[in-house]
N, CA, C and O of each residue as an XYZ file, in Angstrom:
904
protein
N      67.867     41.526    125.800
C      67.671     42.334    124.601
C      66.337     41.993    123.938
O      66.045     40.800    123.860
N      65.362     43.056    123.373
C      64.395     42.961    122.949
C      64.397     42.570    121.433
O      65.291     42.928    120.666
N      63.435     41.885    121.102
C      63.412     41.692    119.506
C      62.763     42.282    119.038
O      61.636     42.108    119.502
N      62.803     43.317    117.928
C      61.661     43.795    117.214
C      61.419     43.766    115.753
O      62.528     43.619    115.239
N      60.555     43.831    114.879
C      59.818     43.458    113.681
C      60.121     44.432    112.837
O      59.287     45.053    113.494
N      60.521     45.261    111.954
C      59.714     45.843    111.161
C      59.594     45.488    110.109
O      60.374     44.709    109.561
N      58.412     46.068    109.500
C      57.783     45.256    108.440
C      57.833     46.970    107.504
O      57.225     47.994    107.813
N      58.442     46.824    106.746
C      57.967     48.288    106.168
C      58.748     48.204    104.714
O      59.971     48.341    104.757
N      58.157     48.000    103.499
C      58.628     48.128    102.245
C      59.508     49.119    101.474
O      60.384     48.902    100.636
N      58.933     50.527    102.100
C      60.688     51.171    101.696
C      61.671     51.031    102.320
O      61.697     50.998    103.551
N      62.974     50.889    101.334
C      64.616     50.138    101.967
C      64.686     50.791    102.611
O      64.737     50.344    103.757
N      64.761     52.700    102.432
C      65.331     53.460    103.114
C      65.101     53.722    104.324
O      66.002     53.994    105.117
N      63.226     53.651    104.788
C      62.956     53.947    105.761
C      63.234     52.622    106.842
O      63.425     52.485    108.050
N      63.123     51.674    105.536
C      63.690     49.884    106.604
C      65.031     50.209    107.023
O      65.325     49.942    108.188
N      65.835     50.701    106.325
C      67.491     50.425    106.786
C      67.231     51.509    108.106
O      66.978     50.978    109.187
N      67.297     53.296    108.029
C      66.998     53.909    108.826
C      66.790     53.193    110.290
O      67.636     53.116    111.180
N      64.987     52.518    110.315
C      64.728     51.945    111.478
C      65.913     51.178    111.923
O      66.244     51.377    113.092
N      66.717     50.227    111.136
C      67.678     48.969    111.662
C      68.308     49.848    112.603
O      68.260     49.732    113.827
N      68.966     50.831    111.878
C      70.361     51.594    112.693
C      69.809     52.271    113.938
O      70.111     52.017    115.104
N      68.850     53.283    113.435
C      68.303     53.881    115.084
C      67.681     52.967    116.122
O      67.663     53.566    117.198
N      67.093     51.583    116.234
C      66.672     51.192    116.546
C      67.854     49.930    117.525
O      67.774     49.399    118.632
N      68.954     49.878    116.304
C      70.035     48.814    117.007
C      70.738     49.436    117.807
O      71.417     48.811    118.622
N      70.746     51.078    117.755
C      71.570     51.764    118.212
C      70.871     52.019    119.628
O      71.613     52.253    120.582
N      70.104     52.002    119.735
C      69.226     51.639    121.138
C      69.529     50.672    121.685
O      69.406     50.837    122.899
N      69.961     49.461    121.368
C      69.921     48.492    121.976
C      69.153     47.167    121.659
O      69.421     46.111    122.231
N      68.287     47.280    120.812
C      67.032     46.436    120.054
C      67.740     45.374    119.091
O      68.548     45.751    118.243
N      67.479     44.339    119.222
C      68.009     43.007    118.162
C      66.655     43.537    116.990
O      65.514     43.518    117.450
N      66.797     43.863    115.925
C      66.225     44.280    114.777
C      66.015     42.777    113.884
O      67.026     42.082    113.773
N      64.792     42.303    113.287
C      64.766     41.838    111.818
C      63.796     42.819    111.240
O      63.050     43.619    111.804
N      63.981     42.570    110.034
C      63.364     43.349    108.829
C      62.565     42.394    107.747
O      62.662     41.177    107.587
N      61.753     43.349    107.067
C      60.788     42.433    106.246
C      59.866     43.433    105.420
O      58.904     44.077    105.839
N      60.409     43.398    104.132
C      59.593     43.977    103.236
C      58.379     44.099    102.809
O      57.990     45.050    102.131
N      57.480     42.861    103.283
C      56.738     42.798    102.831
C      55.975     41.586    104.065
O      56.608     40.774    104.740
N      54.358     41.816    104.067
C      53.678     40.930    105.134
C      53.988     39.366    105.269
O      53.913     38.689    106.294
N      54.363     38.951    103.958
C      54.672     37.157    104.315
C      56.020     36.924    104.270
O      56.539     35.929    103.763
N      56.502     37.694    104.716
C      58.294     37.485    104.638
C      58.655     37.906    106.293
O      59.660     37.559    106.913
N      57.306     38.917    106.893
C      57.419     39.051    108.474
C      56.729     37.808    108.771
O      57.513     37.163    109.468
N      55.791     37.222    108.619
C      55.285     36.069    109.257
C      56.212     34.848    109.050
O      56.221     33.820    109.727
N      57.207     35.237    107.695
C      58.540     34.051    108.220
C      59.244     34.033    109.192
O      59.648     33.064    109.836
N      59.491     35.559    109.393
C      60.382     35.802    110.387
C      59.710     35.323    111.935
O      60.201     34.759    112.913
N      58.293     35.868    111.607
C      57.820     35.460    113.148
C      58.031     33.701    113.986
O      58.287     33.344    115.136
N      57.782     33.036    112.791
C      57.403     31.869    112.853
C      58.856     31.072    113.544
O      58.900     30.147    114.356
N      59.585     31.560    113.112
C      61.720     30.955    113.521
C      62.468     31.973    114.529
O      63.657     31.907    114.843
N      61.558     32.894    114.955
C      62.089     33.989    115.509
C      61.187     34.660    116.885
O      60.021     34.909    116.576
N      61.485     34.929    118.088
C      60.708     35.495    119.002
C      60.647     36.781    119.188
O      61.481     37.270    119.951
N      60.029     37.325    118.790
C      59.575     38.611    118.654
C      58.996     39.416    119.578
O      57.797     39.138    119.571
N      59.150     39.998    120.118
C      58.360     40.925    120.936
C      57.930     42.236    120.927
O      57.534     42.762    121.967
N      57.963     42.879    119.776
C      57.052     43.568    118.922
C      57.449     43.931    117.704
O      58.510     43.717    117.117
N      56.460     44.519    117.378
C      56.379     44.671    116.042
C      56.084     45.839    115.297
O      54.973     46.219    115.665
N      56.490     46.508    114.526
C      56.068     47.760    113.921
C      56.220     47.627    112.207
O      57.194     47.417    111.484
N      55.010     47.817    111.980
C      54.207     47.449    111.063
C      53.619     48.588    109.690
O      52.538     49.114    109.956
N      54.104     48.899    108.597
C      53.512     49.597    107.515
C      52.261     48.864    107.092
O      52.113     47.642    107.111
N      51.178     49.976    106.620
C      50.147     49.209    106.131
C      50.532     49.039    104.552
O      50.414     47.893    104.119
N      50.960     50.003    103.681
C      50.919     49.349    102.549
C      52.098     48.879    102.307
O      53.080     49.617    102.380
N      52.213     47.381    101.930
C      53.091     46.495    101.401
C      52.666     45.393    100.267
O      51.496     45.373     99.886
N      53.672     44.433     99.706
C      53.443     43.961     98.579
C      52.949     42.769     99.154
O      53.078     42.746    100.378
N      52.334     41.604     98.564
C      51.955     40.439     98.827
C      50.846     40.412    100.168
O      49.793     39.789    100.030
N      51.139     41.098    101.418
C      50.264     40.864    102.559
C      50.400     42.127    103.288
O      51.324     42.129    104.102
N      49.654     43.292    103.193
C      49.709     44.381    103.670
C      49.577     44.695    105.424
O      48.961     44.058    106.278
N      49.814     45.046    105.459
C      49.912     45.673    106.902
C      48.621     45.312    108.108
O      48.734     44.868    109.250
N      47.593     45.640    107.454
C      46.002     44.526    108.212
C      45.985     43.255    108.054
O      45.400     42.536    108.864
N      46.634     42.758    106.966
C      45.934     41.317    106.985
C      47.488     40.644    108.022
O      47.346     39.548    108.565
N      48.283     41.086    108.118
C      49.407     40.930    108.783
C      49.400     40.879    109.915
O      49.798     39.803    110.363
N      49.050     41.747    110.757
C      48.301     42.014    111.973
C      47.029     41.015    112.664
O      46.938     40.511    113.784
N      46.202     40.981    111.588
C      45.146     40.435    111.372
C      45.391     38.796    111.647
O      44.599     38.010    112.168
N      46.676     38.542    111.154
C      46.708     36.941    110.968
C      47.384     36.606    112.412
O      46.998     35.689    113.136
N      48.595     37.609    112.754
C      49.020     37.437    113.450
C      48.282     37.136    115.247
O      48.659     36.350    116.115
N      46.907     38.338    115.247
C      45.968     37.975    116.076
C      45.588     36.882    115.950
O      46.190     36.199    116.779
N      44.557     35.964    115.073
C      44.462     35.043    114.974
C      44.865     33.813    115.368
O      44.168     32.822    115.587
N      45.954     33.933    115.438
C      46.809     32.682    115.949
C      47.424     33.079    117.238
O      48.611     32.893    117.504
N      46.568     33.628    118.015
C      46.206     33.883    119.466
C      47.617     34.873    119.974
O      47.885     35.027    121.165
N      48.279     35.374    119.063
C      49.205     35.589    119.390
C      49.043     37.449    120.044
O      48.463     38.325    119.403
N      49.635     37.642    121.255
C      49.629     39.189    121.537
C      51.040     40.036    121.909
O      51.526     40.675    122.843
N      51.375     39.587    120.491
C      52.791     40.232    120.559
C      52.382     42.074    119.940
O      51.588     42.371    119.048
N      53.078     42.845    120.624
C      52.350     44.217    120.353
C      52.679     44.602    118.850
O      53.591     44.245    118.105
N      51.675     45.404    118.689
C      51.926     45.748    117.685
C      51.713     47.612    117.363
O      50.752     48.286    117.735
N      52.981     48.121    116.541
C      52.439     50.153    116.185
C      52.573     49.629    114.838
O      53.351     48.818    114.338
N      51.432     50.432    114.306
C      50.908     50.409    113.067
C      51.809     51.971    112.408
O      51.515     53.035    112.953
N      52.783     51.981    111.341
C      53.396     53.315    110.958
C      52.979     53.143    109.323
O      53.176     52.269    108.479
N      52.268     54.504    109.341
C      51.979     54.514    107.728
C      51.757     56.160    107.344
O      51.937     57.066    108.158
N      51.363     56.339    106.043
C      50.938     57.388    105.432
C      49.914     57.910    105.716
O      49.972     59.104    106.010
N      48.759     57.307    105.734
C      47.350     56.910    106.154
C      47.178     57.489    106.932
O      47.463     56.762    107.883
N      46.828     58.544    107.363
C      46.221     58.864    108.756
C      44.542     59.331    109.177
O      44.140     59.964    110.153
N      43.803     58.749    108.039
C      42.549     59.262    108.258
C      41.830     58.604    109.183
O      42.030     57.390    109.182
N      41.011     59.032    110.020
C      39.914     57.764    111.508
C      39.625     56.892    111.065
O      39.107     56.053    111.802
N      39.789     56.574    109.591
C      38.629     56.047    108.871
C      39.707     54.442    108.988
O      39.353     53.293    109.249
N      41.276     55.083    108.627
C      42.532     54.077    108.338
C      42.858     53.561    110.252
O      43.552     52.598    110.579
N      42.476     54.067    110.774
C      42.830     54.142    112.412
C      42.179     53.315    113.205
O      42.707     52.750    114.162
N      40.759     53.159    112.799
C      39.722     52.269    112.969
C      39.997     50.893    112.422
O      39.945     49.846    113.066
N      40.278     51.024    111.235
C      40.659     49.462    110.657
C      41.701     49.161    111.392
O      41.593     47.976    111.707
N      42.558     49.574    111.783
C      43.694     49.309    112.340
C      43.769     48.459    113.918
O      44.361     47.466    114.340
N      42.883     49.395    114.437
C      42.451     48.967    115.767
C      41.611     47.577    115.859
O      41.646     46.547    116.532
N      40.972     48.034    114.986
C      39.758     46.303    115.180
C      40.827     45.088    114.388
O      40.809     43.907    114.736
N      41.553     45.514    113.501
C      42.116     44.098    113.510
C      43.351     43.674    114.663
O      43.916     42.587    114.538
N      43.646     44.420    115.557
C      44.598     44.358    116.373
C      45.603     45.149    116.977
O      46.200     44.757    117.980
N      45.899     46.570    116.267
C      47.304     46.998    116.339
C      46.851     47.829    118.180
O      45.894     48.356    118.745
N      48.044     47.516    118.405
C      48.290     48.650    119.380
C      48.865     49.818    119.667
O      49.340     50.100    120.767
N      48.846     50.501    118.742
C      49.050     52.169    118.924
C      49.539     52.510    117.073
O      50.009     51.648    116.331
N      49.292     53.820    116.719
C      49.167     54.037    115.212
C      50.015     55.784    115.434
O      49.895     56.650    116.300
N      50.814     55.684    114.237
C      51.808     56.560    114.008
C      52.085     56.519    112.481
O      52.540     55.673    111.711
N      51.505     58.100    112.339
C      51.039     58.658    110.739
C      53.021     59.448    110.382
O      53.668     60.255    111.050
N      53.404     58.641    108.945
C      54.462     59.480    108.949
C      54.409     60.642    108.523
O      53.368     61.089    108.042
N      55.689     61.456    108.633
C      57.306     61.260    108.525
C      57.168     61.040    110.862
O      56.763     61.680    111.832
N      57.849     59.681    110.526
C      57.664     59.531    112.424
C      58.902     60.363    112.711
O      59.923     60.542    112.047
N      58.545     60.780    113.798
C      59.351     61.173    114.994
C      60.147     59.851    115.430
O      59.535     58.791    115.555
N      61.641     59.949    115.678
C      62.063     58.347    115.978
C      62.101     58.584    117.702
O      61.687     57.597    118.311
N      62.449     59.515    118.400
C      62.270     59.595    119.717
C      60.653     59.153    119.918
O      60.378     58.025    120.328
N      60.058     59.717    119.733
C      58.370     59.378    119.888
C      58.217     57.941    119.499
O      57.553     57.240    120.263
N      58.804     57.322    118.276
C      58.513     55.730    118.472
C      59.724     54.753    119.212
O      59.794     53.531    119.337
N      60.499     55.687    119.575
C      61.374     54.962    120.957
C      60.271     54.916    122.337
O      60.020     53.889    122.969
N      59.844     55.934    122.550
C      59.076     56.172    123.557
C      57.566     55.265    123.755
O      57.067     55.079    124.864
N      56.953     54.744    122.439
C      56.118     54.632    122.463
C      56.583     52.198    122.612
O      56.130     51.270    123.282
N      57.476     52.331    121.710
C      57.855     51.133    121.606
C      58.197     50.529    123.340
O      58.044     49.365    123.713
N      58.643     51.592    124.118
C      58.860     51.288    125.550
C      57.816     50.999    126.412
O      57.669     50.153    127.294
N      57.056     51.969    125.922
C      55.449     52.070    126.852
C      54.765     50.093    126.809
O      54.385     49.299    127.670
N      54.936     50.058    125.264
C      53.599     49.093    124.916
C      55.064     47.803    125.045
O      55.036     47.104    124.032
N      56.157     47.417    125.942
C      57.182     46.631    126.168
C      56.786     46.481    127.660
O      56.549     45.424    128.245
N      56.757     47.828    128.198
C      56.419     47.724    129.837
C      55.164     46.993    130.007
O      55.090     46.108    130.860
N      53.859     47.389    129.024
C      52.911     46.912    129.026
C      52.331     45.349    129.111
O      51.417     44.754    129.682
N      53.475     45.034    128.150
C      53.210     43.306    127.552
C      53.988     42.609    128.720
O      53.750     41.402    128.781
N      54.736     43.018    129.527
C      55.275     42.837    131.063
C      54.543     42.443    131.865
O      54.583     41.353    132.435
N      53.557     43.558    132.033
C      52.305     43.421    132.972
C      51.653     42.399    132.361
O      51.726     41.381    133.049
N      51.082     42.260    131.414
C      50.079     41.751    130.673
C      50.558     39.864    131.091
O      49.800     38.981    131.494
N      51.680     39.800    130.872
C      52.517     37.965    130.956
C      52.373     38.056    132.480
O      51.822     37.113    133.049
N      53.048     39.653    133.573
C      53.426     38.771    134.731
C      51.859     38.835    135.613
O      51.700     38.414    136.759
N      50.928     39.393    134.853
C      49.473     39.816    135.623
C      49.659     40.812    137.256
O      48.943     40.814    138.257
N      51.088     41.668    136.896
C      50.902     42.588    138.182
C      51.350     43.475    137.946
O      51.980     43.350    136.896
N      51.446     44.980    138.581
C      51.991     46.421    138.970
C      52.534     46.338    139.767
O      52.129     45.646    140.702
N      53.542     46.891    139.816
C      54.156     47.631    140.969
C      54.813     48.733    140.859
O      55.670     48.994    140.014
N      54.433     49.384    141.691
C      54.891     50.638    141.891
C      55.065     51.017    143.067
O      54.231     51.179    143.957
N      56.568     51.213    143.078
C      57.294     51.917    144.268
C      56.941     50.377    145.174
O      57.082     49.270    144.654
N      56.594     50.535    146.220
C      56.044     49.356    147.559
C      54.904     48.507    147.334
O      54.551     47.559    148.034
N      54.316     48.985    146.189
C      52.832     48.868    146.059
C      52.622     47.717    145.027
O      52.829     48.248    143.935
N      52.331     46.478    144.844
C      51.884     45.487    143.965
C      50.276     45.457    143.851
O      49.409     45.394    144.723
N      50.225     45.507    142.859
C      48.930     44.979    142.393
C      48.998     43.476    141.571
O      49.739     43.145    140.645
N      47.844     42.634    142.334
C      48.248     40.971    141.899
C      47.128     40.912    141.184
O      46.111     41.383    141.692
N      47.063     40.278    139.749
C      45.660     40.493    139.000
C      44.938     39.149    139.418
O      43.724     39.195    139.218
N      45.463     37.810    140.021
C      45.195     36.653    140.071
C      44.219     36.739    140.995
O      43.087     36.286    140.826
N      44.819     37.630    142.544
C      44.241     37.476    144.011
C      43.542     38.717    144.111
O      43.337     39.071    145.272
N      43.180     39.367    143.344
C      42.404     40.594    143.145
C      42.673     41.180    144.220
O      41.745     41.434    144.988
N      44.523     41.686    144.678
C      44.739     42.243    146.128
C      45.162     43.050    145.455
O      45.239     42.964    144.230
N      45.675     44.401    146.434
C      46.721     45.200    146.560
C      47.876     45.067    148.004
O      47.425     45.016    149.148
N      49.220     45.029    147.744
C      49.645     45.047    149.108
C      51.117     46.300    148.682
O      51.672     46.778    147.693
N      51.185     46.348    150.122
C      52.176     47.167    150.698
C      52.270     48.111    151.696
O      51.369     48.924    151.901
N      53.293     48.066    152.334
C      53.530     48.915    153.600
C      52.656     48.733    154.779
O      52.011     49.473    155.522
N      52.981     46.908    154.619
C      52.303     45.843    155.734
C      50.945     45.647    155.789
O      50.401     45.261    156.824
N      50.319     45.887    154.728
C      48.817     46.050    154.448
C      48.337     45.328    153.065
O      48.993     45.509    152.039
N      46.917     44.326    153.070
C      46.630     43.932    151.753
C      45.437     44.084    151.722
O      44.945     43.819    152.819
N      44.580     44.446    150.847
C      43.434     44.647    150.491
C      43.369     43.689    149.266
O      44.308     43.288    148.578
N      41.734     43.354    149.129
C      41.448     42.749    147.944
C      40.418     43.142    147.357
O      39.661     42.769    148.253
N      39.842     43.511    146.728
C      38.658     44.580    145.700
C      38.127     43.325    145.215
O      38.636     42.224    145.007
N      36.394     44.027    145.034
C      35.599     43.401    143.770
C      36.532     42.904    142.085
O      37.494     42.969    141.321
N      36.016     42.713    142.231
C      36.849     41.847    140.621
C      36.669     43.056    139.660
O      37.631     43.552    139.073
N      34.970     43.659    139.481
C      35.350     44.613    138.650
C      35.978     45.796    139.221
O      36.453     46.636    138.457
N      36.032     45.957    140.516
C      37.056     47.307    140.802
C      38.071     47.282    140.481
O      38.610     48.289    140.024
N      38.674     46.167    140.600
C      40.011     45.475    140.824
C      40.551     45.747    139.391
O      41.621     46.329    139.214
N      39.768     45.303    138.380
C      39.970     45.481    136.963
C      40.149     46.611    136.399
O      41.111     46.988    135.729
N      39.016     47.260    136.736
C      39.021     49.240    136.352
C      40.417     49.771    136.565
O      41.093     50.202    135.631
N      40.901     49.721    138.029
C      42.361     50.095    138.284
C      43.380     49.669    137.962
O      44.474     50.226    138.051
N      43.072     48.346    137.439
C      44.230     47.298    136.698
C      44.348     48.047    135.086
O      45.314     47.827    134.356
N      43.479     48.730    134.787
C      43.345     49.199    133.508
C      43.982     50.538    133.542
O      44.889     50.925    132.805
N      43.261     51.343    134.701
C      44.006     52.794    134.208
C      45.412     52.926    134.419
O      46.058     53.882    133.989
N      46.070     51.639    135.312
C      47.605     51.675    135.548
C      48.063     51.361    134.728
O      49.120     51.983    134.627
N      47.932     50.668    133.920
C      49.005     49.586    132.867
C      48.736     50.845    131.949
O      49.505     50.706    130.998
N      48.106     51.851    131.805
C      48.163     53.118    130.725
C      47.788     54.078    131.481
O      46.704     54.662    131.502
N      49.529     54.365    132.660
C      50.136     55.739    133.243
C      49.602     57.148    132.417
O      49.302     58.206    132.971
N      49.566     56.873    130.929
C      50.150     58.228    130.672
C      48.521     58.542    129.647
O      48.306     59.669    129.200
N      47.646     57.515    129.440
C      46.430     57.501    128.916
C      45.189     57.886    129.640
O      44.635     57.441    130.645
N      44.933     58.828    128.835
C      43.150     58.783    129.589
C      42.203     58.069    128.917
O      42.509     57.692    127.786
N      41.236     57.822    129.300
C      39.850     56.547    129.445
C      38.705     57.714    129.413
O      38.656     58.548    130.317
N      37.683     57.724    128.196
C      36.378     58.383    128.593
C      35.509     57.254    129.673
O      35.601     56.076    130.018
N      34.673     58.388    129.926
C      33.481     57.422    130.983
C      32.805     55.852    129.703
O      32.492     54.714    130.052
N      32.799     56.350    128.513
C      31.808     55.457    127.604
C      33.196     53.989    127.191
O      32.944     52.803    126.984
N      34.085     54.425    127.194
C      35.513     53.692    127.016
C      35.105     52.181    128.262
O      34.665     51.041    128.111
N      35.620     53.132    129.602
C      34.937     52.068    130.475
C      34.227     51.295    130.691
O      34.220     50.099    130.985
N      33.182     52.524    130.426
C      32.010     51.718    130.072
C      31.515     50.371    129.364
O      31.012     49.356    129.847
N      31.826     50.712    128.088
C      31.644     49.836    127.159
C      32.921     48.143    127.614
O      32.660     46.940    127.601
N      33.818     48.659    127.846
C      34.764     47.448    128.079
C      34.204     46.348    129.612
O      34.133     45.121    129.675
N      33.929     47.264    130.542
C      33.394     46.634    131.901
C      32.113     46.514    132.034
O      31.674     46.034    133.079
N      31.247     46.922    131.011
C      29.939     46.641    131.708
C      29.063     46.021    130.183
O      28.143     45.203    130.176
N      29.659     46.670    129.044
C      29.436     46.133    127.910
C      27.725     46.887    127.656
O      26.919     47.579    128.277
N      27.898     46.080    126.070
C      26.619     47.210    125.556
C      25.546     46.613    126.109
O      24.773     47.571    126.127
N      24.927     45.675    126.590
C      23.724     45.500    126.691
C      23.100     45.570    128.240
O      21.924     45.533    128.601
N      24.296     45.681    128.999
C      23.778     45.878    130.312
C      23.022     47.063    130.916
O      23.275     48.171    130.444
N      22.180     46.972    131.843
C      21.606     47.904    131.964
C      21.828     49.461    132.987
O      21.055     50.268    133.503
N      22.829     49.354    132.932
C      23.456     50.183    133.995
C      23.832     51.499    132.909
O      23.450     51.521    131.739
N      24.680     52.604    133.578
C      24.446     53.609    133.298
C      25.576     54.365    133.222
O      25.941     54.342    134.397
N      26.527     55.141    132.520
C      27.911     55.766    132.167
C      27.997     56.745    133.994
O      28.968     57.405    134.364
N      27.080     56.593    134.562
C      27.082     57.403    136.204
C      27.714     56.588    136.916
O      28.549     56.883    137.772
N      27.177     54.984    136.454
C      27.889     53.638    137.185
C      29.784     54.133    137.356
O      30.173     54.149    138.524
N      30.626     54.424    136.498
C      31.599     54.640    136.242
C      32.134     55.639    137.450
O      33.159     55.359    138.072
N      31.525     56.572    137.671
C      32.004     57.351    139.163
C      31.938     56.595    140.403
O      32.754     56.632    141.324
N      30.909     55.927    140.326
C      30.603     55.608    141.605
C      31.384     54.585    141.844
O      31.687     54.366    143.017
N      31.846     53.800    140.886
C      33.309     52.707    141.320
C      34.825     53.410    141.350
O      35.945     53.035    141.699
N      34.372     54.380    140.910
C      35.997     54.896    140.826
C      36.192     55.699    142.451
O      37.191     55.520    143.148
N      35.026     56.590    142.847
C      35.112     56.621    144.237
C      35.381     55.705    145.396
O      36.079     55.617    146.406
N      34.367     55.006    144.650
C      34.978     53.540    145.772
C      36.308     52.626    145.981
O      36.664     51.964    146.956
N      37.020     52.867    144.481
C      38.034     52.249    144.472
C      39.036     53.452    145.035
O      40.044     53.108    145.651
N      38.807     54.614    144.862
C      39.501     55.761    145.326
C      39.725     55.921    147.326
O      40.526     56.530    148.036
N      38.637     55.086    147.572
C      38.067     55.394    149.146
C      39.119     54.194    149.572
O      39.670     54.232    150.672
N      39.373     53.076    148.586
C      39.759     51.595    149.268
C      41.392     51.474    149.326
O      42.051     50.640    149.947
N      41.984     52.856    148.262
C      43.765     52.610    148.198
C      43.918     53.792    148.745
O      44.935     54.158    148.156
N      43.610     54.731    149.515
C      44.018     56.074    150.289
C      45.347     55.524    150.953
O      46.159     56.368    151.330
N      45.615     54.293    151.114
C      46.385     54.019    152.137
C      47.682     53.709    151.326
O      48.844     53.478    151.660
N      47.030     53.794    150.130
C      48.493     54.001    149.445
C      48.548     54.742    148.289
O      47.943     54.736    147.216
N      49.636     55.529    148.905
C      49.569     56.744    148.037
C      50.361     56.545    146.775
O      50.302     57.384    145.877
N      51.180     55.349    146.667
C      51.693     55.455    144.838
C      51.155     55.276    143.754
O      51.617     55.365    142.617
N      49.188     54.767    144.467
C      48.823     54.913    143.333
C      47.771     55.666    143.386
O      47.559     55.973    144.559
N      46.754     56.259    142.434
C      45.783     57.037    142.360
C      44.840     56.822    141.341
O      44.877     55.630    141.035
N      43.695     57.680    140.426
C      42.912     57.714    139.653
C      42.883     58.873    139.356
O      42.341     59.223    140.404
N      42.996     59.736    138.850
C      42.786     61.311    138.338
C      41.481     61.385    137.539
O      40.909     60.504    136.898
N      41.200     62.512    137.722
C      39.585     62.631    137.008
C      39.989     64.077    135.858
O      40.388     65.141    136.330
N      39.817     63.886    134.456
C      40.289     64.625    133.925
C      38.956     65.269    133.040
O      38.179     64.666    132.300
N      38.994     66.697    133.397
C      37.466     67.226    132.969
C      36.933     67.426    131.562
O      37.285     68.402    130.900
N      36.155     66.587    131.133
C      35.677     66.602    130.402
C      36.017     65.390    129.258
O      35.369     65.257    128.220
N      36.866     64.756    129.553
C      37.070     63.565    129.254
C      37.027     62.169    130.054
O      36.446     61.200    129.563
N      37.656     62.105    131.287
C      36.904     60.639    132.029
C      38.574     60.765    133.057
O      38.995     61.831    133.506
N      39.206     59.534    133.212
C      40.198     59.466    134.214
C      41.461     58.969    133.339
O      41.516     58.738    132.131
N      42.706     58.856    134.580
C      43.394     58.306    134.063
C      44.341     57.690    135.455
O      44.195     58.201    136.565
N      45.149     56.725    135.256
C      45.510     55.844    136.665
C      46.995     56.631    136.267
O      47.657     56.776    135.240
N      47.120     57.084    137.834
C      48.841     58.038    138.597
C      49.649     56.673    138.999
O      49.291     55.563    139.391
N      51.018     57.338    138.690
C      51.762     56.239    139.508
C      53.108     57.107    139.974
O      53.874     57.739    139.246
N      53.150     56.935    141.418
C      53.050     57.770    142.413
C      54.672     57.589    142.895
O      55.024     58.080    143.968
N      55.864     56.682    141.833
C      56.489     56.144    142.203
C      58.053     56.461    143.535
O      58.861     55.815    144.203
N      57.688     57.777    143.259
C      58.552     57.912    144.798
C      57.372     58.510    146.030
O      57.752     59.035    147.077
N      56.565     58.402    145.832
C      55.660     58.319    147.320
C      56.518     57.649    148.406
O      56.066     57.491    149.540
């Protein structure tokens, strides 16, 4: 059973979450306010967290904020009122992982709470699999169906990225910026030409893929009854 956080100062929308959320299956604590979740965190194992930004005593960023800090990467959805780029941005740079403007949809943050659970999976066990197909992040291989390959480190990575976010697309500058970073001298063209190559090196297995989505950049298939 999963543990999850919420941190959200109205009762109603706090009690709400308890019930739909226990009724799933989820071991629930609650917390009104930002230093009453970092009690909870501290006596309690958590494995994510969903988070209001405005609260009393320690709001919703500095909450997040602290919680990064202390190296910790327990996930985090940011749910608030707020929905301007401007509130989305702060959100992101201090840590959160995925942002949901209310009145929420509770199917949509069932769905989303699953995604970024599968995620933090990968992230602890450092592999994919899908269907026959493992991806090992340690041995920079792929194996299955009596076959192992092992990729460049940054190929290896690129595809390690678009899998662990099935259902996300990646611009070319996204990539970019994360694998090659701002000061290098290479070029947002660099970005095709590894994705072909990494495209040329898993033909042999078809559960997984790269999709090229026009006009925005790619996104990693998972192919699971191949």
């Amino acid at each position: 059973m999963f543990n999850v956080l919420v941190a959200e100062d109205d009762k109603n929308i706090r009690k709400l979450m308890e019930i739909k959320l226990s009724s799933e299956g989820y071991n629930v604590f609650s917390a009104g306010d930002g230093e009453e979740a970092l009690k909870l965190m501290e006596n309690n194992q958590i494995d994510i967290m969903v988070v209001d930004i405005m609260m009393p005593k320690m709001d919703g960023y500095e909450l997040v904020k602290t919680v990064r800090e202390s190296n910790s990467q327990i996930p985090a959805i940011m749910v608030t009122a707020k929905g301007t780029m401007q509130d989305k941005a702060k959100g992101f740079l201090v840590g959160i992982d995925d942002y949901m403007v209310k009145p929420v949809e509770f199917d949509e943050l069932l769905f989303r709470i699953k995604a970024l659970l599968r995620r933090a999976k990968i992230v602890n066990e450092r592999k994919i699999t899908v269907g026959d197909v493992t991806l090992d992040y340690d041995t920079l291989s792929i194996s299955g169906h009596g076959k192992k390959i092992t990729l460049p480190k940054k190929e290896f990575s690129i595809l390690f990225k678009l899998l662990s976010y099935p259902e996300r697309s990646f611009t070319k500058a996204q990539l970019f910026d994360e694998f090659w970073g701002y000061d290098s001298y290479a070029d947002e063209d660099t970005i095709k030409v590894h994705i072909n190559k990494i495209r040329s090196k898993i033909a042999d297995f078809p559960e997984i893929d790269i999709e090229t989505i026009r006009g925005i950049g790619y996104k990693g298939v998972r192919n699971e009854k191949a």
